[in-house]
C-alpha positions in Angstrom: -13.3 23.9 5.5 -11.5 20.9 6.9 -10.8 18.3 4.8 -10.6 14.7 6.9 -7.7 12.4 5.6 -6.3 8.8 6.5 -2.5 8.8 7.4 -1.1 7.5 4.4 -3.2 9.6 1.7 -2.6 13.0 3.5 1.1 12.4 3.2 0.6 11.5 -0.6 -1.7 14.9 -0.8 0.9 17.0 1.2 3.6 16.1 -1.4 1.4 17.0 -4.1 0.7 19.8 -2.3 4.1 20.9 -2.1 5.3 20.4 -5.8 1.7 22.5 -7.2 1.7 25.1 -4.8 4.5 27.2 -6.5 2.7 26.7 -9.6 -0.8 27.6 -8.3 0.6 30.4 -6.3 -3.4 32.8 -5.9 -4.7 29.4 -5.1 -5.5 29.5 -1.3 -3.8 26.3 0.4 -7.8 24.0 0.9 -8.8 25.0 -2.6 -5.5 23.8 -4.0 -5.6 20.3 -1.9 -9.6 19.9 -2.6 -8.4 20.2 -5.9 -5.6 17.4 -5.5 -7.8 15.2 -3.7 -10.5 15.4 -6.5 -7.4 14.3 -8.9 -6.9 11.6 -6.6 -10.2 10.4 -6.7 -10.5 10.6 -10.5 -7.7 8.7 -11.1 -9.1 5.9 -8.6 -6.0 6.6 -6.3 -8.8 8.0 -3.1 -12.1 7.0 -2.4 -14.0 9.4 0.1 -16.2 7.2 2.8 -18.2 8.3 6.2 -15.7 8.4 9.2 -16.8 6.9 12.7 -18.5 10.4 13.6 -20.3 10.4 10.3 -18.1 13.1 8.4 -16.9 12.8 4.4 -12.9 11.5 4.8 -10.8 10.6 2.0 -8.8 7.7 2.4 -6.3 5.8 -0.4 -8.2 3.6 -2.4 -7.2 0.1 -2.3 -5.5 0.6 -5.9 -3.2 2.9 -4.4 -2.3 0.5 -1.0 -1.4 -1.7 -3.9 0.6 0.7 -5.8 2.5 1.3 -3.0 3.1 -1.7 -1.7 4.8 -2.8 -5.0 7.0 0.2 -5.0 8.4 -0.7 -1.4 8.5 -4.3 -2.7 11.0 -3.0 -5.8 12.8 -0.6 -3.1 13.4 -4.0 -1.0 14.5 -5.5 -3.1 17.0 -2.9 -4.7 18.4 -2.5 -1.1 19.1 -6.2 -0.8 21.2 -6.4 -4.1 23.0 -3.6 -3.1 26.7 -4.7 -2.3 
């Protein structure tokens, strides 16, 4: 099973990915991601929609844009204060 993912939400996913996988070890790698992405979605941080061809995609929610846009605000900012 392939699972479709924007850019910005499959690099979210693959870090997730990375710190359950040791945890979750007789989990096969797509169950444990469908399983991340449904954890996303439940927590409003991914939204599945049709792609161009008409295939279920996940992509980050406009929530979590937001999120992360306010974190590379604060790191900005904490770069420019830096002496």
């Amino acid at each position: 099973m392939k699972l479709r993912m924007e850019k910005t939400l499959k690099f979210w996913v693959e870090c997730s990915y990375e710190d359950k996988k040791h945890e979750n070890a007789n989990h096969a790698r797509v169950e444990l991601i469908a399983e991340i992405l449904r954890d996303y979605e439940r927590s409003g941080h991914a939204m599945r929609y049709l792609n161009t061809k008409g295939q279920i995609a996940w992509k980050a929610s406009p929530r979590m844009l937001s999120i992360l846009a306010d974190l590379e605000r604060e790191a900005e900012d904490d770069l420019a204060d830096w002496p």
